[in-house]
N, C-alpha and C positions, 0 to 999 in steps of 0.2 A: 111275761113278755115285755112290760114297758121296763121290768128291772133290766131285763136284758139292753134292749133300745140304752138307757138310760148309762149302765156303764161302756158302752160302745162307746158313744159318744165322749162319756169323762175320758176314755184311752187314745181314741183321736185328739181329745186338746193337750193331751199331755204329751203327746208323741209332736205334735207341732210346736210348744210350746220347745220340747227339748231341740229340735231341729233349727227353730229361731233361734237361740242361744249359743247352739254351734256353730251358726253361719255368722253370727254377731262376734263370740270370741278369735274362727278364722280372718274376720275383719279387722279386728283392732291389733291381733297379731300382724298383721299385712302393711298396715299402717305404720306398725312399731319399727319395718326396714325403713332403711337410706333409700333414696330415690335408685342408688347405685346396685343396689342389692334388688333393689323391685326389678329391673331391668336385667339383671342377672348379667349384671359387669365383673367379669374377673382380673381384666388386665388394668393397669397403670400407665402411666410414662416418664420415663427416663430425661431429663434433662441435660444435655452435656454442651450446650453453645458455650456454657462459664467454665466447664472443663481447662484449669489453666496446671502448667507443670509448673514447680518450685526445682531447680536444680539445686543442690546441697553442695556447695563447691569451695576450696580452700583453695591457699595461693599454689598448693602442689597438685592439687586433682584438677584445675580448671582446663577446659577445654572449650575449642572454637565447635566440636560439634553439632549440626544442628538439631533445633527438638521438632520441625515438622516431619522429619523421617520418622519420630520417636513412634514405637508400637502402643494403643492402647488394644488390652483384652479385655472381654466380660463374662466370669464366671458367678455360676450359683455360689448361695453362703460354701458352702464344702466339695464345691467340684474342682476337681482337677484338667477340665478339658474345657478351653474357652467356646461361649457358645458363640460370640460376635467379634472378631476385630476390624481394626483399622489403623490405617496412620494418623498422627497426629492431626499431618493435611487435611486427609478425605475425613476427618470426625464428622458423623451427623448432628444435625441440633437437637432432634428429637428420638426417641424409639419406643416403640409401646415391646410389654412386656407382663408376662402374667405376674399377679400379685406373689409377691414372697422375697428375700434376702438374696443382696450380690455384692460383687465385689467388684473393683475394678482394676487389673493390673498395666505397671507404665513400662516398660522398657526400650534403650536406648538403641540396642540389636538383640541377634541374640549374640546370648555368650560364648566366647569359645574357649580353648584351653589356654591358646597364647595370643594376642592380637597388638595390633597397634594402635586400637584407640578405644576408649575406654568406655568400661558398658555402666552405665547406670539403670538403679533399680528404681519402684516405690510401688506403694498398693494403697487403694484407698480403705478408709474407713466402711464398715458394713453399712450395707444401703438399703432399704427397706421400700418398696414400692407395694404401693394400696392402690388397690383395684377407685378406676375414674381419679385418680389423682397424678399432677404432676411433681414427681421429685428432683429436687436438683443437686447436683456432685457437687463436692467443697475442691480445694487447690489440693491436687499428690505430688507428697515431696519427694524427690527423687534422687539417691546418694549414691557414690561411687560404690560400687560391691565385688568390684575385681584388687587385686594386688598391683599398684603400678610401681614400674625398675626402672632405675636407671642407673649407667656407671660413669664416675667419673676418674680422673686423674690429674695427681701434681705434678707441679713443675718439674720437682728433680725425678720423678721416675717418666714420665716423658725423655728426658733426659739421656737416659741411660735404658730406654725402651727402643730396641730396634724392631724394621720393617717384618711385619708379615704374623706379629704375633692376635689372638683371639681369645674371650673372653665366652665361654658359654653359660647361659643364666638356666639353671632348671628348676622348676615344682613339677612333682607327681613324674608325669610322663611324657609333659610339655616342653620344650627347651627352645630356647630362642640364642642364634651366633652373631658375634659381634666380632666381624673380620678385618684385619690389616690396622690394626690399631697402632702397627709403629708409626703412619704416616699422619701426617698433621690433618690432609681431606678428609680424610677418614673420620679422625676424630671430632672432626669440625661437624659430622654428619650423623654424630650419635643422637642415639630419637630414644625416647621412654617406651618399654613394654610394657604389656597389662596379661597378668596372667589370672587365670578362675582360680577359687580359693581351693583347698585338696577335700573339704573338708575337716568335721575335728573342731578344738579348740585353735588349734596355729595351723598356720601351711609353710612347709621348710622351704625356704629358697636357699639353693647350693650353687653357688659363682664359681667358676675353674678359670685361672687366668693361666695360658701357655703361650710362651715365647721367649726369645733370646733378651734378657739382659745382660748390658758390658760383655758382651762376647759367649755368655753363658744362656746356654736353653735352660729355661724353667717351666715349673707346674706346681701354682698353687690351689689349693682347693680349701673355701670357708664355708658354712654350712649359716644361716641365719631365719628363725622365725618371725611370721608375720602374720596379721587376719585382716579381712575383707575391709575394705576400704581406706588401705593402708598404702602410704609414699614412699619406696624404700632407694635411697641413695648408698651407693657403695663405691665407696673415694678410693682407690688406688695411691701408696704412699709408699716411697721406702725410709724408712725408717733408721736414725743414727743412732748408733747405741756406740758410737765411741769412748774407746778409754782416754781419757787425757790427761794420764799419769803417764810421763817419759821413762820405758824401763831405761836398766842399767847403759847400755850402750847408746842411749840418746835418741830413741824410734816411739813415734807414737803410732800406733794405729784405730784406724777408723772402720767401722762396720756398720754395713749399710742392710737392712733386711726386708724382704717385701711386707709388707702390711697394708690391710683395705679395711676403713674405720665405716662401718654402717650406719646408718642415722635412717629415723623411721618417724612418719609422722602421721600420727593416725586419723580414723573417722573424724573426730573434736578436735584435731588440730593439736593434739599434746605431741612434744619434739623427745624422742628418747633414743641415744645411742647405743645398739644393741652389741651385746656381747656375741661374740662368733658361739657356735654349739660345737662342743668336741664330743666325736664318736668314738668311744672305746669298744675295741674289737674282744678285752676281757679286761674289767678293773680290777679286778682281782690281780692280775700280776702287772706288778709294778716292778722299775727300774730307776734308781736316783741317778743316773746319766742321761736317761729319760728326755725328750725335747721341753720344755716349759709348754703346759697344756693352753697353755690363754696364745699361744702364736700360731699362724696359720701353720698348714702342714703340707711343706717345699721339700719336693728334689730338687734332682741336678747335680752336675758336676761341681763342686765347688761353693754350693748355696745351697746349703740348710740350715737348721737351726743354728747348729754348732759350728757349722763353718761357710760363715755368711758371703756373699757374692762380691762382694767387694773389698777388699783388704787391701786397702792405700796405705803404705809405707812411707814413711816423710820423715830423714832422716837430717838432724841438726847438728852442726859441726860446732863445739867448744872450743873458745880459744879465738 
């Protein structure tokens, strides 16, 4: 009987003994949290009062518009659906937010296919927010990411440009008219488009210029590639390709051809004059009468390639 008593007891200390030791290891584990973790904080907060935009802007993208309209969004690391926005105006200083990865998006509207004023982009760096901590956003920069056009014209095809003629600019499915360009108001009152890029590596821009030169309706049509955040200028020029060798009977003439010289100036600012894009409807057959492939491609009566719009006769008398 007292052996009995006697390992009772030894199994009661042992059972306390281990019970101590688990209530001592739950403790120093417990101790081992952050005060944040004892209190079972999961969310963060978000900083945005420093929230500043950086516009990324050249002498051909600049623009008066303003950035308090500008959109910010706030998306998780990989969402596609903002969970917070606001205007630039109404930004909050603060926002609490559960711990884990976000992003922030800037934009200037949204985009559309053709507009008149130009949409800027940027996105910030990935943002990590810890639970009882405040984080705060760095500057997003924010760059032109539409296509902006504009057309212009020289002296001498002004010139010889009469009333009522139009120039239409298209990408994709977008097209934006440029009407009555014979008149001087008119021209005084051209404004730059901005069109959304098509996707792809390039987005084609296709210009149709239609109207009466020197008494002659025309229609030319150039085709030019461009990408996102690109200046693209397209000059309007008639072009002299005169002979000035007198044939036999003492007659020089002069030939005058429509030509539009495109100049493109990119994201960084590099200046490059782009070659027009010729569309062959089959390369395969060819013609050496053919119009020279590098010239735009004009009807009309009397002005095409081969027999250009203008053909001034200036005949000198010997003797």
């Amino acid at each position: 009987m007292k052996n009995i008593y006697s390992f009772s007891i030894l199994l009661i200390t042992l059972l306390f003994m281990a019970s101590c030791d688990k209530e001592a290891l739950n403790y120093e584990k417990e101790n081992e949290k952050t005060p944040v973790e004892q209190e079972g904080i999961t969310q963060g907060q978000l900083s945005l009062k420093g929230l500043s935009i950086n516009i990324h802007e050249t002498a051909a993208t600049r623009t008066s518009y303003p950035t308090n309209e500008y959109q910010i969004k706030l998306f998780k690391e990989n969402g596609t659906a903002a969970i917070q926005e606001w205007t630039y105006e109404t930004l909050p200083e603060l926002i609490s937010l559960e711990q884990g990865k976000y992003h922030v998006k800037v934009t200037s509207h949204n985009l559309l296919p053709v507009d008149t004023k130009p949409y800027f982009e940027g996105t910030s760096e990935l943002i990590t927010v810890e639970p009882g901590a405040i984080t705060e956003i760095a500057t997003i920069k924010c760059t032109m990411a539409c296509i902006k056009v504009e057309i212009s014209f020289d002296a001498l095809f002004t010139q010889y440009m009469e009333p009522g003629a139009s120039i239409i600019i298209k990408v994709g499915d977008a097209s934006y008219t440029y009407d009555n360009l014979g008149t001087e108001a008119s021209r005084d009152n051209i404004i730059p488009v901005y069109f959304a890029p098509t996707g792809g590596e390039s987005t084609f821009i296709t210009a149709t210029f239609k109207g009466v030169i020197d008494g002659y309706p025309e229609e030319s049509e150039k085709v030019y590639s461009s990408n996102a955040g690109s200046y693209v200028n397209i000059n309007y020029t008639l072009r002299d390709v005169a002979n000035n060798n007198p044939e036999d009977f003492g007659t020089i003439t002069t030939r005058l051809v429509i030509d539009a010289i495109c100049t493109v100036i990119d994201i960084n600012n590099n200046i490059t004059v782009k070659d027009e894009i010729i569309k062959e409807e089959n390369p395969d057959e060819g013609d050496e009468d053919d119009p020279d492939p590098t010239k735009p491609i004009i009807t009309g009566r009397g002005f095409d390639i081969t027999k250009p719009p203008l053909d001034l006769q200036i005949h000198i008398k010997y003797g």
